[in-house]
PQR file with spaces between the fields and no chain letter, atoms N, CA, C, O and H, PARSE charges and radii, in Angstrom:
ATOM       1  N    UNK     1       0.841   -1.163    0.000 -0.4000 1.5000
ATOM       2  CA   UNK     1       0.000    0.000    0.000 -0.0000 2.0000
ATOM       3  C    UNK     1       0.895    1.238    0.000  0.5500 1.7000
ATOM       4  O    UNK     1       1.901    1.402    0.691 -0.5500 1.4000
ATOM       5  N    UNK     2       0.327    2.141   -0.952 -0.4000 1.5000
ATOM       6  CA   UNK     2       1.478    3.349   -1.060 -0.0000 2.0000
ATOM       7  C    UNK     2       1.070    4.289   -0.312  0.5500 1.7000
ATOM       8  O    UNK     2      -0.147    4.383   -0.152 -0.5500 1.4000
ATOM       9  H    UNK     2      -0.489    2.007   -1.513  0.4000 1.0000
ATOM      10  N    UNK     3       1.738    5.002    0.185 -0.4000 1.5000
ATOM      11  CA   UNK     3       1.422    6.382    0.880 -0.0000 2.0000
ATOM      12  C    UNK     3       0.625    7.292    0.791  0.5500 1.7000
ATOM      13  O    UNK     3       0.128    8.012    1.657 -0.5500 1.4000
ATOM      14  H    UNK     3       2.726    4.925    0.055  0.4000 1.0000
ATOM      15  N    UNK     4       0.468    7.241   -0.601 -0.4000 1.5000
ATOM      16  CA   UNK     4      -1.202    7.878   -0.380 -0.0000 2.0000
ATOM      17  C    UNK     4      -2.484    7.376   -0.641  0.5500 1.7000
ATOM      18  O    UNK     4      -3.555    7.982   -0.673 -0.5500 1.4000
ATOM      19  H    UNK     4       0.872    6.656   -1.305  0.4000 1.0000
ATOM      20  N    UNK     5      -2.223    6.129   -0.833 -0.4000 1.5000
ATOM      21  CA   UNK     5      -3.499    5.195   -0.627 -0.0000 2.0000
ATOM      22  C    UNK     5      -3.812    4.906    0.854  0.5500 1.7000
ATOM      23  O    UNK     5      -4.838    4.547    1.432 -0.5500 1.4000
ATOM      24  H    UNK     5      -1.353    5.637   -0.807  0.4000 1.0000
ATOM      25  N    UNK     6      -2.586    5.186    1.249 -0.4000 1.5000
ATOM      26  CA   UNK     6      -2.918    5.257    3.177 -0.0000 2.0000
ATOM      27  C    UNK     6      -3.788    6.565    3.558  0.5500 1.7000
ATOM      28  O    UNK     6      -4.784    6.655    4.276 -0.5500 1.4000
ATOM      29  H    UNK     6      -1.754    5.478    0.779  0.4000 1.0000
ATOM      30  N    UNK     7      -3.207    7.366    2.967 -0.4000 1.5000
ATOM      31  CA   UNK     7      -3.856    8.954    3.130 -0.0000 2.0000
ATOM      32  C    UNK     7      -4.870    8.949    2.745  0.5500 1.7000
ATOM      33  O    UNK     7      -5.665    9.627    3.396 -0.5500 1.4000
ATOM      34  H    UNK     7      -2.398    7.293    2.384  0.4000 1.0000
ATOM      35  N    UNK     8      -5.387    8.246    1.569 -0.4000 1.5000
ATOM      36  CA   UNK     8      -6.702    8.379    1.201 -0.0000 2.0000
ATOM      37  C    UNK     8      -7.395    7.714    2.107  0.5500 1.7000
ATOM      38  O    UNK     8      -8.205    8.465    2.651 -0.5500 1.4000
ATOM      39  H    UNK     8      -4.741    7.696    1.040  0.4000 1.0000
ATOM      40  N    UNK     9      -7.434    6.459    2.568 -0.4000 1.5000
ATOM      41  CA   UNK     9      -8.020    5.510    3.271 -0.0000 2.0000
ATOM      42  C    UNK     9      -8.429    6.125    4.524  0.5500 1.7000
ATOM      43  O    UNK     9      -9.537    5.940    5.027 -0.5500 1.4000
ATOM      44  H    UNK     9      -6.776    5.849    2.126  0.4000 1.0000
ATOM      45  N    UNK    10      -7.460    6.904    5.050 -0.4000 1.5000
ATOM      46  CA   UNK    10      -7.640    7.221    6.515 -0.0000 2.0000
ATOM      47  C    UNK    10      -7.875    8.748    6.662  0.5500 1.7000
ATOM      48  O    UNK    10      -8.115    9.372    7.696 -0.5500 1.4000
ATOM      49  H    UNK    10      -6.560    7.054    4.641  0.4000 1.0000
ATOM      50  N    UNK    11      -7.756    9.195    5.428 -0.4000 1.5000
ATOM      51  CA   UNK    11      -8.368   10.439    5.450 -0.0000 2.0000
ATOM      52  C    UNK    11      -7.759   11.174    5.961  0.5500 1.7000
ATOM      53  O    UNK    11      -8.411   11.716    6.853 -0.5500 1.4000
ATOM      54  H    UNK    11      -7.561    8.688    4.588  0.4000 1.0000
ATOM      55  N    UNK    12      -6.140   11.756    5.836 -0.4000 1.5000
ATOM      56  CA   UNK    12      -5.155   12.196    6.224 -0.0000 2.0000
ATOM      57  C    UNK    12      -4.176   12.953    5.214  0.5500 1.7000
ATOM      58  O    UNK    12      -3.950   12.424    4.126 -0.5500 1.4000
ATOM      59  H    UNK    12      -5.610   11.315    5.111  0.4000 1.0000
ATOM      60  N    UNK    13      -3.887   13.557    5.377 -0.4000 1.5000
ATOM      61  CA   UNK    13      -2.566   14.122    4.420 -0.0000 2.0000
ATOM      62  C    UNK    13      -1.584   13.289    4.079  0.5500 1.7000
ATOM      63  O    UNK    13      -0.961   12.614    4.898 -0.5500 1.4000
ATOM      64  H    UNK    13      -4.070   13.987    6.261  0.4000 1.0000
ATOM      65  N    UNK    14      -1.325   13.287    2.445 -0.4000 1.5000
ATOM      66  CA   UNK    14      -0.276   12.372    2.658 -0.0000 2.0000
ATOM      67  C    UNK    14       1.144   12.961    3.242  0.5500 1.7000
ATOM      68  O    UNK    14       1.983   12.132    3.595 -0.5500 1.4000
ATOM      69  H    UNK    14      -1.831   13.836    1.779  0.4000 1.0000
ATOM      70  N    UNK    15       1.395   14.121    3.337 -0.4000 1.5000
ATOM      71  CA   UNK    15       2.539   14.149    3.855 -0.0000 2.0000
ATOM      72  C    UNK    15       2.806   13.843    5.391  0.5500 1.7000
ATOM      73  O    UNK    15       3.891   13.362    5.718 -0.5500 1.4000
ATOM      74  H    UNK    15       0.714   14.795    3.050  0.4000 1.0000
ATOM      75  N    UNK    16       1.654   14.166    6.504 -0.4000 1.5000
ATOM      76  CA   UNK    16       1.489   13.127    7.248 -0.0000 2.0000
ATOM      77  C    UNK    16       1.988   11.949    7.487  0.5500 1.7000
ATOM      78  O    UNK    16       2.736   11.667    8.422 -0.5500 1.4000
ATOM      79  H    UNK    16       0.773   14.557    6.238  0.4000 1.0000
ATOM      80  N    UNK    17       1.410   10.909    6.278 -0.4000 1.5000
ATOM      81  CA   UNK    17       1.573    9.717    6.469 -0.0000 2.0000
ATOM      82  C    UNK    17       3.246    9.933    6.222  0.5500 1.7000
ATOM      83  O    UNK    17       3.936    9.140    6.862 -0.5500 1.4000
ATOM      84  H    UNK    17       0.802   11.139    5.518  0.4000 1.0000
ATOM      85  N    UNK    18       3.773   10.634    5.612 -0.4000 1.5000
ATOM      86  CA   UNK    18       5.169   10.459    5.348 -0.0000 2.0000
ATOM      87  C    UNK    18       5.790   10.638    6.503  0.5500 1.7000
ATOM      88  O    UNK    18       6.291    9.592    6.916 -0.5500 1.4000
ATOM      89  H    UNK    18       3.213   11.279    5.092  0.4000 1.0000
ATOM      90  N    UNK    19       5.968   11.660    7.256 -0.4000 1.5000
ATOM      91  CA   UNK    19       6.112   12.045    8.837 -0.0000 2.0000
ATOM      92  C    UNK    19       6.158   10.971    9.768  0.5500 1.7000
ATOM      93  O    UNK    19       7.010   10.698   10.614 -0.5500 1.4000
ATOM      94  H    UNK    19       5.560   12.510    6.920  0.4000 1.0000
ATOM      95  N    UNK    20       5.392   10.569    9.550 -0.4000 1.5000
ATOM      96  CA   UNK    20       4.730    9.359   10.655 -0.0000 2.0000
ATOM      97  C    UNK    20       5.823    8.012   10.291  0.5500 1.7000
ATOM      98  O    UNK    20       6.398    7.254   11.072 -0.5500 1.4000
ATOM      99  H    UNK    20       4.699   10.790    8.863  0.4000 1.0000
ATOM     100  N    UNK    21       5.843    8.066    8.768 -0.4000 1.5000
ATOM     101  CA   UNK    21       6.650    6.622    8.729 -0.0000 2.0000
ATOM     102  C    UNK    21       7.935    7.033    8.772  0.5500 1.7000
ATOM     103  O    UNK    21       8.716    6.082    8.777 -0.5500 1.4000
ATOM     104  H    UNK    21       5.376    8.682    8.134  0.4000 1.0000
ATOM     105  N    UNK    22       8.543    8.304    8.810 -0.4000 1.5000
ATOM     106  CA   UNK    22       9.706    8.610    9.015 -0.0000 2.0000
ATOM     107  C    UNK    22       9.979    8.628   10.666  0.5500 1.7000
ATOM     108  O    UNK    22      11.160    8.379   10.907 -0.5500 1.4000
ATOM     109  H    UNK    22       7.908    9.077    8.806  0.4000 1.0000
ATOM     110  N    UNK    23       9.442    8.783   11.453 -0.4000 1.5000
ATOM     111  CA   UNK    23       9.731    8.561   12.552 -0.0000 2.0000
ATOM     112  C    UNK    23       9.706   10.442   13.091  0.5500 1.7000
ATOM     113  O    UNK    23      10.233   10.921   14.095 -0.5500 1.4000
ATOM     114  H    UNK    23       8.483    8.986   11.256  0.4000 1.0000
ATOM     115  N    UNK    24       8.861   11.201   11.949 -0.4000 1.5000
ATOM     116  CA   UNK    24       9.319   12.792   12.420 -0.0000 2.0000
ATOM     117  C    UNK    24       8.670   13.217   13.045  0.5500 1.7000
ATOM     118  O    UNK    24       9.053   14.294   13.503 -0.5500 1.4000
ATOM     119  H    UNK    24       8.432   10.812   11.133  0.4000 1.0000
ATOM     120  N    UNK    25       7.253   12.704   13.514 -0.4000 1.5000
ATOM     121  CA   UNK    25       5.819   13.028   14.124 -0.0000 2.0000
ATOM     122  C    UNK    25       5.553   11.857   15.155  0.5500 1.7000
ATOM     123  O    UNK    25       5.935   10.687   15.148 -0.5500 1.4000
ATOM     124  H    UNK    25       6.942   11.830   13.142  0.4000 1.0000
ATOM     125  N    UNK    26       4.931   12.419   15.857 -0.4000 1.5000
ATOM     126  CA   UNK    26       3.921   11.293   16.620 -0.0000 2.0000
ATOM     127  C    UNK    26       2.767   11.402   16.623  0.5500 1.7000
ATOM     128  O    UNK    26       2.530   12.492   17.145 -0.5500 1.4000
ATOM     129  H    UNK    26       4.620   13.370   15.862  0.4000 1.0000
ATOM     130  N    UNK    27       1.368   10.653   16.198 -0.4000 1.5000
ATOM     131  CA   UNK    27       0.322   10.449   15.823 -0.0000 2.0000
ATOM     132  C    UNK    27      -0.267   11.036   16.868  0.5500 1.7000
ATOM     133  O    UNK    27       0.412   10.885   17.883 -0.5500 1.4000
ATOM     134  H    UNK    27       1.561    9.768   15.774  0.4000 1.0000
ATOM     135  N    UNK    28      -1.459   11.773   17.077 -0.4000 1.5000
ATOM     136  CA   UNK    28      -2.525   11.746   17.892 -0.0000 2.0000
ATOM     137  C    UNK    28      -3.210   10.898   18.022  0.5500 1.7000
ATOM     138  O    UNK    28      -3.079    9.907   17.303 -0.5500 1.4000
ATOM     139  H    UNK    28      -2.010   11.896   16.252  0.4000 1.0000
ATOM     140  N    UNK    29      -4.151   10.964   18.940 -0.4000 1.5000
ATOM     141  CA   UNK    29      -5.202    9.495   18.838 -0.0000 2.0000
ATOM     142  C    UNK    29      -6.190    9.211   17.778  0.5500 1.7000
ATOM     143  O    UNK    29      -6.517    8.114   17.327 -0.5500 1.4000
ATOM     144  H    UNK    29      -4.257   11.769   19.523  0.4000 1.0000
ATOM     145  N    UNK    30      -6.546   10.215   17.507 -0.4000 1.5000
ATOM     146  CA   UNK    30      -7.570   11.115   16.537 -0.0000 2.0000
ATOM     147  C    UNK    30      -6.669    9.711   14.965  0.5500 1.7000
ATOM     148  O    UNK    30      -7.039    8.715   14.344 -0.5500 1.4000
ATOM     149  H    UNK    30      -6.280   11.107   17.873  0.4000 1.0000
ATOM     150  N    UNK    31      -5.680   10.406   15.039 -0.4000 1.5000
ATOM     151  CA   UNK    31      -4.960   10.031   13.826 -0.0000 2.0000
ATOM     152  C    UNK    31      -4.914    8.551   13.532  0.5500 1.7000
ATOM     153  O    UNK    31      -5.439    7.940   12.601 -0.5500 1.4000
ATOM     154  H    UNK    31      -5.380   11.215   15.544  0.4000 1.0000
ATOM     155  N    UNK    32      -3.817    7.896   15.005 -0.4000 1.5000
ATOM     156  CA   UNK    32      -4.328    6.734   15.194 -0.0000 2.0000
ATOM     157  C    UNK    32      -5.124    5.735   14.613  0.5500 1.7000
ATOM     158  O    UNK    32      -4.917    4.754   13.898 -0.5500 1.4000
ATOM     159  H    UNK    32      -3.391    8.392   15.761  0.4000 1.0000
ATOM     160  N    UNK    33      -6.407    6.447   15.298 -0.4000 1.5000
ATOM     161  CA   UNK    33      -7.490    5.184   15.043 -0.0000 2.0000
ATOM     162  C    UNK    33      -7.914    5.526   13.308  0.5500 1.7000
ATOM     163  O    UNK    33      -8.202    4.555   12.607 -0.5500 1.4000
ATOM     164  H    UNK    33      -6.575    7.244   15.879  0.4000 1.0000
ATOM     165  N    UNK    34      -7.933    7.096   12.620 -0.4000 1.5000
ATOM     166  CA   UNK    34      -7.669    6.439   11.213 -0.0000 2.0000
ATOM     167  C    UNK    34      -6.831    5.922   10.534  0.5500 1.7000
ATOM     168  O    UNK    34      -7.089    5.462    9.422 -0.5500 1.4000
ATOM     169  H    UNK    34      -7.699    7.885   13.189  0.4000 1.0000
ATOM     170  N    UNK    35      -5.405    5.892   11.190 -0.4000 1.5000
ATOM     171  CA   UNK    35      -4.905    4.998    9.824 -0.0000 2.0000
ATOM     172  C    UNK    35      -4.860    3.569   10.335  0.5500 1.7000
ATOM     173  O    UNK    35      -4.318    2.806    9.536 -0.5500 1.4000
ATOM     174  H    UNK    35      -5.195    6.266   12.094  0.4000 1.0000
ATOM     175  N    UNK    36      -5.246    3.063   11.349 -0.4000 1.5000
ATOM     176  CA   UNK    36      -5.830    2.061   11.955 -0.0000 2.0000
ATOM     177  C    UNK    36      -6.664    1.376   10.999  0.5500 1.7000
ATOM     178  O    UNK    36      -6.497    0.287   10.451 -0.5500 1.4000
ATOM     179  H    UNK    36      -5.686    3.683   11.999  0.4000 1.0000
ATOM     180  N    UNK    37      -7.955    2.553   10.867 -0.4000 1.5000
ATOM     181  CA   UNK    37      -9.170    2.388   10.117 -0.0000 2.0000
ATOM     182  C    UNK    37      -8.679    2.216    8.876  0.5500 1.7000
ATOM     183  O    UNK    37      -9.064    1.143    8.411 -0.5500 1.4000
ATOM     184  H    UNK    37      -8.090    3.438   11.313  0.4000 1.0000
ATOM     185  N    UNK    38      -8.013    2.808    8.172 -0.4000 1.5000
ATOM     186  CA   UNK    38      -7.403    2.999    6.913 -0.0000 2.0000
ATOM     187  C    UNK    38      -6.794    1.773    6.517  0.5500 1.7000
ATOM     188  O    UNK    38      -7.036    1.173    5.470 -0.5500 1.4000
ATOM     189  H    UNK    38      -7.700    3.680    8.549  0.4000 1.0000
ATOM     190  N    UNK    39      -5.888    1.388    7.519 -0.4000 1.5000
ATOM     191  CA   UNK    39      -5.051    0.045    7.158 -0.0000 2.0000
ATOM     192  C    UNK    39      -5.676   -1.470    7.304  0.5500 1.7000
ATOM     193  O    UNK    39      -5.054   -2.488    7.000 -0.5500 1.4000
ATOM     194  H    UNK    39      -5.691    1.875    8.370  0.4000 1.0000
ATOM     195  N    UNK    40      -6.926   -1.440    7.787 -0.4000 1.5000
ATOM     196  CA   UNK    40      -7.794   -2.670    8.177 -0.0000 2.0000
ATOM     197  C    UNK    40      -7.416   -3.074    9.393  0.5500 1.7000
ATOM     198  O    UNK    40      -7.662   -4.242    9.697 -0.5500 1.4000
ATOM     199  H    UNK    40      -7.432   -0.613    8.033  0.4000 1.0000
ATOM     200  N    UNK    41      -6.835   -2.329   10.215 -0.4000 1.5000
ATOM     201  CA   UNK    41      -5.936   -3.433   11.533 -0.0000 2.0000
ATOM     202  C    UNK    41      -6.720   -2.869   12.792  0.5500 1.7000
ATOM     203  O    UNK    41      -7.344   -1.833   12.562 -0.5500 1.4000
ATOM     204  H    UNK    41      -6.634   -1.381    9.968  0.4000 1.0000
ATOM     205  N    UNK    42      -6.797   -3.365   14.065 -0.4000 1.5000
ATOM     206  CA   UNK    42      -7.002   -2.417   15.045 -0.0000 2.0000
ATOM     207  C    UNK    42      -5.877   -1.477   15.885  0.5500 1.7000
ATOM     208  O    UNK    42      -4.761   -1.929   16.142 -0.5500 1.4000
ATOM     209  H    UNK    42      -6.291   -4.207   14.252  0.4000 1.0000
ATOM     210  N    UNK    43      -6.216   -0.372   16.209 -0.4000 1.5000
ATOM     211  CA   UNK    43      -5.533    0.079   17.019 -0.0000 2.0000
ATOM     212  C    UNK    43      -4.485   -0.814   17.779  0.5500 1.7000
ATOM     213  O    UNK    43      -3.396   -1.122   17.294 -0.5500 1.4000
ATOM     214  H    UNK    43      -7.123   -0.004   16.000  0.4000 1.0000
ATOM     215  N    UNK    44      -4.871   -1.146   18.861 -0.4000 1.5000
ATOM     216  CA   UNK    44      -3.952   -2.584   19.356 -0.0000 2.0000
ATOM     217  C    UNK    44      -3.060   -3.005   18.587  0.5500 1.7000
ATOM     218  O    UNK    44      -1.958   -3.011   19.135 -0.5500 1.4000
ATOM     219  H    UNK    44      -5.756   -0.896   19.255  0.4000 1.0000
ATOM     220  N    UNK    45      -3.062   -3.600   16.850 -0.4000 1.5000
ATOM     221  CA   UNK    45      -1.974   -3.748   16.324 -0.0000 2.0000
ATOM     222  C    UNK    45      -0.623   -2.913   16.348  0.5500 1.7000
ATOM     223  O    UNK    45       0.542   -3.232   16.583 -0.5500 1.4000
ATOM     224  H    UNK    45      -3.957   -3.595   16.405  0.4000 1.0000
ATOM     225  N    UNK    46      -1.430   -1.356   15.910 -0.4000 1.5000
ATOM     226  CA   UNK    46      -0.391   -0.813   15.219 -0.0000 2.0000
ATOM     227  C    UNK    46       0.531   -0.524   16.962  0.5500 1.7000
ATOM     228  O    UNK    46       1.759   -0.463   17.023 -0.5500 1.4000
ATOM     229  H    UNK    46      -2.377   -1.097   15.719  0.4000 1.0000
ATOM     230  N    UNK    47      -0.403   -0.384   18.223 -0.4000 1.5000
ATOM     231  CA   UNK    47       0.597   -0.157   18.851 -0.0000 2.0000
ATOM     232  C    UNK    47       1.632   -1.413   19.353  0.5500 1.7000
ATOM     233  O    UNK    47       2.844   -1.241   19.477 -0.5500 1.4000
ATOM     234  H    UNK    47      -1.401   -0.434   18.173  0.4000 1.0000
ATOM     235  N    UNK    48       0.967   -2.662   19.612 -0.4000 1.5000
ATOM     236  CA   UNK    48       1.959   -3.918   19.709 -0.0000 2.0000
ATOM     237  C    UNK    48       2.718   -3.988   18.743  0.5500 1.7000
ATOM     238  O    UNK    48       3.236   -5.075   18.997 -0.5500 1.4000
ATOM     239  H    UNK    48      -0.018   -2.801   19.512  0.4000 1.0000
ATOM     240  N    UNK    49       3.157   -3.676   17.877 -0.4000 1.5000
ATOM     241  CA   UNK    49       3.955   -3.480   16.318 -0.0000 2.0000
ATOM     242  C    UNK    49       4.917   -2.105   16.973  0.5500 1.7000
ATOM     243  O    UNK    49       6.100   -2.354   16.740 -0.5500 1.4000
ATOM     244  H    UNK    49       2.737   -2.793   17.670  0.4000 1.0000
ATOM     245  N    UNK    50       4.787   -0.934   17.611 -0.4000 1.5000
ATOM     246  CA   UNK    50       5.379    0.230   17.832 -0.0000 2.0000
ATOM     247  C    UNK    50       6.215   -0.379   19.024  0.5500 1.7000
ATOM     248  O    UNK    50       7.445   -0.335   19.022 -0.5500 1.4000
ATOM     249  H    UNK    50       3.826   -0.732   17.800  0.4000 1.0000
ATOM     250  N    UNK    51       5.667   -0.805   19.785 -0.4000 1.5000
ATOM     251  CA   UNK    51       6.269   -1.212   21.017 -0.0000 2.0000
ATOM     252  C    UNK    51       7.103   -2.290   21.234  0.5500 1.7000
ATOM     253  O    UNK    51       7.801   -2.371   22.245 -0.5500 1.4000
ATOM     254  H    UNK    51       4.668   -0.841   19.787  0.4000 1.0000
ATOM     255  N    UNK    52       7.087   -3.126   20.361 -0.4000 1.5000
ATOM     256  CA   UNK    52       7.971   -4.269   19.597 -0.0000 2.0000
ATOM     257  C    UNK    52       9.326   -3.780   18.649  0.5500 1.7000
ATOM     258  O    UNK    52      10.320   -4.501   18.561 -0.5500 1.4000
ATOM     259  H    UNK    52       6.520   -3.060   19.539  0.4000 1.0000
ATOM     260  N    UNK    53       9.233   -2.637   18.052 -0.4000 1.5000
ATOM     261  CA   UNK    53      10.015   -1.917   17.405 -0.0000 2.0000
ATOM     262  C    UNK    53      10.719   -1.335   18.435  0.5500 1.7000
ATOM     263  O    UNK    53      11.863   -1.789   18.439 -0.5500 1.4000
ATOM     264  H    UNK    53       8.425   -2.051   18.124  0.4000 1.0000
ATOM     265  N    UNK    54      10.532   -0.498   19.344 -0.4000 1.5000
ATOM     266  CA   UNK    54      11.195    0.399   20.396 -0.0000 2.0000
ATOM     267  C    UNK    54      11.730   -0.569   21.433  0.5500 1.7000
ATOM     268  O    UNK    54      12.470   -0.111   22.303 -0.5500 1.4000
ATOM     269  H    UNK    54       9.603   -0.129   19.342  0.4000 1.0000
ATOM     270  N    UNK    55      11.481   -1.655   21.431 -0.4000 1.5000
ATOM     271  CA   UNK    55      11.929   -3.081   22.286 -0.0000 2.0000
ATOM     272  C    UNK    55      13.176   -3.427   21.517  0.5500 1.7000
ATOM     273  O    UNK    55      13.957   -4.126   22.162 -0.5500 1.4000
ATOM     274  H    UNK    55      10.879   -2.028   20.724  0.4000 1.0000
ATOM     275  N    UNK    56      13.561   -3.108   20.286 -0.4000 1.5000
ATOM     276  CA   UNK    56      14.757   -3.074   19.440 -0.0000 2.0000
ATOM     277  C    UNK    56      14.530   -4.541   18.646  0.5500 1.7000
ATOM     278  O    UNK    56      15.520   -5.224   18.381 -0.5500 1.4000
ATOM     279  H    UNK    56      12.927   -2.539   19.762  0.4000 1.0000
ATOM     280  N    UNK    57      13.197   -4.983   18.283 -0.4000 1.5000
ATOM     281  CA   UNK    57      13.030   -5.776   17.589 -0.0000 2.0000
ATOM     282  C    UNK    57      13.137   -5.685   16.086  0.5500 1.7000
ATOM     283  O    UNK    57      12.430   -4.739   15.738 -0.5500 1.4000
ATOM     284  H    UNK    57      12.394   -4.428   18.498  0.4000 1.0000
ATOM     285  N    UNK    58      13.633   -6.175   15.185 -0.4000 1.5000
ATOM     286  CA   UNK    58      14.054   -6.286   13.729 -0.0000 2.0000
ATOM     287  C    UNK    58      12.769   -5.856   12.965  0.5500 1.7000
ATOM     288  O    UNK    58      11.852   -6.229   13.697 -0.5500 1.4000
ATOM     289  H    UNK    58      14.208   -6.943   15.467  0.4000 1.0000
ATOM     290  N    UNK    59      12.392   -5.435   12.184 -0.4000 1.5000
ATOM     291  CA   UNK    59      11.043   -5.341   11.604 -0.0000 2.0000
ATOM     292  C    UNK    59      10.913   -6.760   11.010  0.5500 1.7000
ATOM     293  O    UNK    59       9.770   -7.148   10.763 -0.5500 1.4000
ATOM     294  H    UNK    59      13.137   -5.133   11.589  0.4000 1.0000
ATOM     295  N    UNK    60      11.913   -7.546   10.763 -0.4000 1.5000
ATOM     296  CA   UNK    60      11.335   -9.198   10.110 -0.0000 2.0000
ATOM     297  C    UNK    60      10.819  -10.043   11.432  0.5500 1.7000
ATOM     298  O    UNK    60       9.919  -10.880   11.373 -0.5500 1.4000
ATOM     299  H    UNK    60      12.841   -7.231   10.964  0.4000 1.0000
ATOM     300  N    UNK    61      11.394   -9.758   12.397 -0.4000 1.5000
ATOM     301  CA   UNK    61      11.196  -10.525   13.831 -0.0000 2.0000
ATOM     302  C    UNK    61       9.576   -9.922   14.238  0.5500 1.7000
ATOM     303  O    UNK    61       8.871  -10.797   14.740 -0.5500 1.4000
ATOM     304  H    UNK    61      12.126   -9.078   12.445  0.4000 1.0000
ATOM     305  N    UNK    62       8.975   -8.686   14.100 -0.4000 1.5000
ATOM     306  CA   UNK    62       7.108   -8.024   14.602 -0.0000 2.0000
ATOM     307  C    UNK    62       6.739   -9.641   14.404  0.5500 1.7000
ATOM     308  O    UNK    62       7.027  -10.524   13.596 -0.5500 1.4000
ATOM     309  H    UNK    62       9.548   -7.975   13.692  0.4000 1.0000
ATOM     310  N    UNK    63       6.033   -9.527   15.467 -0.4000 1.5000
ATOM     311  CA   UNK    63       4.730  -10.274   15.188 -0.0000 2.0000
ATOM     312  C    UNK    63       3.021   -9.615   15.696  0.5500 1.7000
ATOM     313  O    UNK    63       2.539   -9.520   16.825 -0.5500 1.4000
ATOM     314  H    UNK    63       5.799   -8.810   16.124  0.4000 1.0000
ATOM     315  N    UNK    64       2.611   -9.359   14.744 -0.4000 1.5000
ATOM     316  CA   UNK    64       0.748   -8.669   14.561 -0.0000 2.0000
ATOM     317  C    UNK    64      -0.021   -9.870   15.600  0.5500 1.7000
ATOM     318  O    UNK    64      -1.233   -9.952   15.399 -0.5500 1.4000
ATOM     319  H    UNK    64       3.003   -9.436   13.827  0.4000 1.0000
ATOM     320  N    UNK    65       0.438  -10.646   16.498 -0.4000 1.5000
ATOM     321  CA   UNK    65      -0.593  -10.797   17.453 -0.0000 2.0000
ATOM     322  C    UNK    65      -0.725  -10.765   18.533  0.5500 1.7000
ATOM     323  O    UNK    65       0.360  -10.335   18.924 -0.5500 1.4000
ATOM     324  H    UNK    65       1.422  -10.579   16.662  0.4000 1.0000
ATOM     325  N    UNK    66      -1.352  -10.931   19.402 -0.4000 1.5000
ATOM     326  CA   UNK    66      -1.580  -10.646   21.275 -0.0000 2.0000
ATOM     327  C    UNK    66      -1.042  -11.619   21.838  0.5500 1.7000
ATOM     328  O    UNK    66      -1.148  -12.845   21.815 -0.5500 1.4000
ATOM     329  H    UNK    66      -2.233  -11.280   19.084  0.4000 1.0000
ATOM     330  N    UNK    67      -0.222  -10.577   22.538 -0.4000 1.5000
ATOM     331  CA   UNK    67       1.136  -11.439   23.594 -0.0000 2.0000
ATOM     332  C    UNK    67       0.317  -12.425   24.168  0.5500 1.7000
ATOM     333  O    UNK    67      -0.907  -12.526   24.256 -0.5500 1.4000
ATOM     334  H    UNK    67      -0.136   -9.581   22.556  0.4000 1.0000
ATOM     335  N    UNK    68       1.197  -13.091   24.519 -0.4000 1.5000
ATOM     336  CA   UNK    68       0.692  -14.747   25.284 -0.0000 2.0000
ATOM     337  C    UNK    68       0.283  -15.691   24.907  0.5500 1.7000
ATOM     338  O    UNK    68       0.053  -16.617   25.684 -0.5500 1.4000
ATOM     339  H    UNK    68       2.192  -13.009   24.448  0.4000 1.0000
């Protein structure tokens, strides 16, 4: 999915979405839950995915499901 098919989806700027995947912004909640909405995932994902990353996990090592 390209960057501004994210933007479109979630109803956001794409330069936004660029920000965000650059690591230059931090999302509001507001924002959040659309590109949440946007990406098909829930909230919960994208943050177990953020918090897995900042844990110094590999992006091939994420895993998208609920601990335990």
């Amino acid at each position: 999915m390209t960057q501004e098919q994210v933007a479109l989806e979630a109803k956001i700027n794409k330069s936004e979405v660029s920000l965000l995947e650059k690591g230059k912004r931090n999302p509001k909640w507001e924002t959040m839950k659309r590109l949440a909405k946007g990406l098909g995932v829930p909230c919960w994902h994208m943050v177990a995915l953020a918090e897995q990353l900042e844990a110094g996990a590999d992006k091939d090592e994420t895993v998208w499901s609920p601990p335990g």
